[in-house]
ZADREN-161431 format. One record per residue (C-alpha): residue number from 0; residue in three letters; chain; x, y, z. Coordinates in nm, 4 decimals, decimal comma. Example, Ala and Ser with C-alpha at 12.3 -4.5 7.8 and 13.67 -1.06 7.14 Angstrom:
REM residues 2
SITE  num  residuo  cadena        xx        yy        zz
SITE    0      ALA       A    1,2300   -0,4500    0,7800
SITE    1      SER       A    1,3670   -0,1060    0,7140
This chain:
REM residues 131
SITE  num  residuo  cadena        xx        yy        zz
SITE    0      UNK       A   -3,0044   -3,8267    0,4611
SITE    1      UNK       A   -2,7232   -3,5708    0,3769
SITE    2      UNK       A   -2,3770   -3,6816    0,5009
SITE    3      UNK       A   -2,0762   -3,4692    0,6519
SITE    4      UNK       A   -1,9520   -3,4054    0,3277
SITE    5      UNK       A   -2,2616   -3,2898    0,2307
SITE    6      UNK       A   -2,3017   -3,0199    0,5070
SITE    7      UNK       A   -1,9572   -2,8806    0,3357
SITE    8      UNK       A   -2,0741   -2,8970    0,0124
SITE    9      UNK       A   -2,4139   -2,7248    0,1200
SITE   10      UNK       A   -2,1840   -2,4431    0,3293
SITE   11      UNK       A   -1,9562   -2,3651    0,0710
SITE   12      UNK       A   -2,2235   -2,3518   -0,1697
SITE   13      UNK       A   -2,4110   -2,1143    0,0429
SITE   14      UNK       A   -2,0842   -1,9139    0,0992
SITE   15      UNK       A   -2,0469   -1,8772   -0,2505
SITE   16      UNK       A   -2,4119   -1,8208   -0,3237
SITE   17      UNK       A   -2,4514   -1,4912   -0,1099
SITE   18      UNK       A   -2,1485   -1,3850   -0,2181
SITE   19      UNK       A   -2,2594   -1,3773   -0,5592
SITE   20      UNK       A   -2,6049   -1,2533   -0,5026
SITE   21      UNK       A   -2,4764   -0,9520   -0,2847
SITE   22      UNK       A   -2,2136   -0,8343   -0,4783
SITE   23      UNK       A   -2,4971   -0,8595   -0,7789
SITE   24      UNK       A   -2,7210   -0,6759   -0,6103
SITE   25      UNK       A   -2,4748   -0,3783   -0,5142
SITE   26      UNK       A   -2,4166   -0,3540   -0,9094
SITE   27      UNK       A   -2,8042   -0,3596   -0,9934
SITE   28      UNK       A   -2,8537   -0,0865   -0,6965
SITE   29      UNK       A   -2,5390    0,1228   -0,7392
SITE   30      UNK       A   -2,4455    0,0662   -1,1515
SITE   31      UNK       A   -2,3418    0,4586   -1,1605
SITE   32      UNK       A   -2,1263    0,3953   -0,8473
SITE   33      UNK       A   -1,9661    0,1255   -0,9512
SITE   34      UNK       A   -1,8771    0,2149   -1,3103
SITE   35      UNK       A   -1,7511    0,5343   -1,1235
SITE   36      UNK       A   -1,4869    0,3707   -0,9243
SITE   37      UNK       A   -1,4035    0,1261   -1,1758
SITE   38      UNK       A   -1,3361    0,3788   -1,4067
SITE   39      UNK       A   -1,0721    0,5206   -1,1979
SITE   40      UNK       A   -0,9628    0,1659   -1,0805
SITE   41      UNK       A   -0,8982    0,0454   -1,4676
SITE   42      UNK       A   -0,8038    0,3901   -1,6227
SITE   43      UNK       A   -0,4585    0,3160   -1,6784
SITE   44      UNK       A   -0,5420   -0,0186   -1,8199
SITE   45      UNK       A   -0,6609   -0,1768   -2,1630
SITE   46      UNK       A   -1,0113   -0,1898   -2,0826
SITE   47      UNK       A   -1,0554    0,1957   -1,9852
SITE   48      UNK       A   -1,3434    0,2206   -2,2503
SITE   49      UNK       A   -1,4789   -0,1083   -2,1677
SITE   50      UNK       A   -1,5705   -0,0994   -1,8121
SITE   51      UNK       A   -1,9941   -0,0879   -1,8482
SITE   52      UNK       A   -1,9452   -0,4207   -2,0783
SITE   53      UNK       A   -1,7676   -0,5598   -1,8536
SITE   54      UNK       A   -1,9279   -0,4811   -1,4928
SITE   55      UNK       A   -2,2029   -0,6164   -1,7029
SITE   56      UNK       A   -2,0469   -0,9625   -1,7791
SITE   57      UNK       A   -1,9269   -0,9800   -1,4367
SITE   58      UNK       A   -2,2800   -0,8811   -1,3249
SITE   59      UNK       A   -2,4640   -1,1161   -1,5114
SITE   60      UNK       A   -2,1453   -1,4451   -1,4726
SITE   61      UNK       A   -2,2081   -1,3700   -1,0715
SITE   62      UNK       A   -2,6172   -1,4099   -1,0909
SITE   63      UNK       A   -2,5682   -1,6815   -1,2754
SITE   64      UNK       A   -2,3273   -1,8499   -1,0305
SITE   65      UNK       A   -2,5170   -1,7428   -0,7519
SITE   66      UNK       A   -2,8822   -1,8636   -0,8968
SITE   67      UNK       A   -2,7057   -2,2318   -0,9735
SITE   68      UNK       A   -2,5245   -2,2194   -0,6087
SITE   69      UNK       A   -2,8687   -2,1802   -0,4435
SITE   70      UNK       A   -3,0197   -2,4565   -0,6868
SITE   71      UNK       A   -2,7769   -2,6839   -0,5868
SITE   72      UNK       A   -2,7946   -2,6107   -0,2231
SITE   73      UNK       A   -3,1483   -2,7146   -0,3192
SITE   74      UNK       A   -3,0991   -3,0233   -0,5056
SITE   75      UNK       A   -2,8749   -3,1823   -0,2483
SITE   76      UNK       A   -3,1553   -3,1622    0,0291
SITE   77      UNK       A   -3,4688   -3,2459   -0,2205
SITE   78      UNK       A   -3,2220   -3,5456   -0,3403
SITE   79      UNK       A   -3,0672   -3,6289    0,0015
SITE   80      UNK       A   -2,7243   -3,5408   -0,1181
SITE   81      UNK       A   -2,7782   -3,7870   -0,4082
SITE   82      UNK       A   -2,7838   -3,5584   -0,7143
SITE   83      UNK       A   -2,4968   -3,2735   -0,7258
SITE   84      UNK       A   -2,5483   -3,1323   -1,0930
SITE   85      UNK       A   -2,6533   -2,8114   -0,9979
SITE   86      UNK       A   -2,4529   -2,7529   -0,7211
SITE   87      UNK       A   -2,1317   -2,8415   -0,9601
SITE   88      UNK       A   -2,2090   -2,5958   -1,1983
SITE   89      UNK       A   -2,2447   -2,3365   -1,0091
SITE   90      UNK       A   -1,9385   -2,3649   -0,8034
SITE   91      UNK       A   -1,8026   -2,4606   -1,2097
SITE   92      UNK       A   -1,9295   -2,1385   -1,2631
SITE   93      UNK       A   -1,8239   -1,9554   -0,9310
SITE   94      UNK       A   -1,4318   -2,0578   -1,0243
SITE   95      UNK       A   -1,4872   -1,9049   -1,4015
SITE   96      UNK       A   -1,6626   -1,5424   -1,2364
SITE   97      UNK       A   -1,3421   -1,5577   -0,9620
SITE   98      UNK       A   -1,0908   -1,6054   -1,2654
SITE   99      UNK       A   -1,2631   -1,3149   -1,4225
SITE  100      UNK       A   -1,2363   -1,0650   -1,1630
SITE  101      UNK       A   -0,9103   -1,2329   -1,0568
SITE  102      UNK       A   -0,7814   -1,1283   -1,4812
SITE  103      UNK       A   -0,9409   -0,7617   -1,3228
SITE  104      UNK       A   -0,7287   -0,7130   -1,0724
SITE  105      UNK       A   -0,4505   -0,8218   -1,1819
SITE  106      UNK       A   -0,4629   -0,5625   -1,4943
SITE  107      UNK       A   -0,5510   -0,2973   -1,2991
SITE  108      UNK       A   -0,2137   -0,4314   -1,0696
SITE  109      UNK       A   -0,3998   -0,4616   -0,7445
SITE  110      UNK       A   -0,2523   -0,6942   -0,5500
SITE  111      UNK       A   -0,4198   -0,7331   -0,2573
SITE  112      UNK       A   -0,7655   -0,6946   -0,4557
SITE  113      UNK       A   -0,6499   -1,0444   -0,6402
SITE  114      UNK       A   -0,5064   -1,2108   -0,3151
SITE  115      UNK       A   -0,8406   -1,1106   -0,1908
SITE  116      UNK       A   -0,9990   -1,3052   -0,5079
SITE  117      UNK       A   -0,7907   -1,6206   -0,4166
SITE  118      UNK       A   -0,9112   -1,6124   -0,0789
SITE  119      UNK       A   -1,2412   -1,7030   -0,2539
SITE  120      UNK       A   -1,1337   -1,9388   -0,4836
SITE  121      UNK       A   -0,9944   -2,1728   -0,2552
SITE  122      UNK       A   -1,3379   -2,3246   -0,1567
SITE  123      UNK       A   -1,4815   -2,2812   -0,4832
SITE  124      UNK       A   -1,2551   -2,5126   -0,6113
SITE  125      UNK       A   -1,2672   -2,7216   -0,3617
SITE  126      UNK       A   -1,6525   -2,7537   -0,4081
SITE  127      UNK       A   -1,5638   -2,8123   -0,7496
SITE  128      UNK       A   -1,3456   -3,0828   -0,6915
SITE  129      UNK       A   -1,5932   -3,2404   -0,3948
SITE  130      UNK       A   -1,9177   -3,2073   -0,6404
């Protein structure tokens, strides 16, 4: 049987787990959008001429994090809250994509894009910490 602090881990591992897997899929279904935008967003910035690589590290760290997130959501219900490997690593991995896009906006000196960020990281971490 899954305890309380189960049903948080499970809900912030959800939270985190469509979070990842939406913003994903806008990337897959709008790449020319998005390298668009950040084109403009990071033009004044070091990594002008990089922006494809790195929408596609960011696009492949967040289905990653997402994919583990909904494993682990998984493997706390098939182990009654028992086992929490999966769900670990991807809220491990959730922190590492946040710091990433976090490094982003900061660069690119938007503020309230990386307060934005932080908002997110908050329960990450603390589904780091719980798991």
């Amino acid at each position: 049987m899954l305890t309380s602090q189960n049903y948080a881990e499970v809900l912030i591992l959800l939270l985190l787990a469509i979070t990842f897997l939406q913003s994903g899929y806008d990337k897959i279904t709008d790449w020319k959008g998005n390298i668009e935008w950040l084109k403009g967003h990071f033009s004044q910035t070091f990594i002008k001429n990089q922006v494809p690589a790195s929408l596609g590290l960011i696009l492949v760290l967040e289905i990653f994090a997402g994919v583990l997130n909904i494993i682990g959501v998984l493997q706390l219900f098939m182990t009654e809250g028992v086992r929490h490997d999966f769900g670990f690593y991807g809220a491990l991995m959730s922190c590492i994509t946040l710091l990433f896009l976090l490094f982003g906006q900061r660069i690119a000196k938007d503020y309230d894009g990386a307060r934005t960020i932080v908002i997110y990281f908050i329960p990450a971490i603390l589904a780091v910490y719980w798991l």
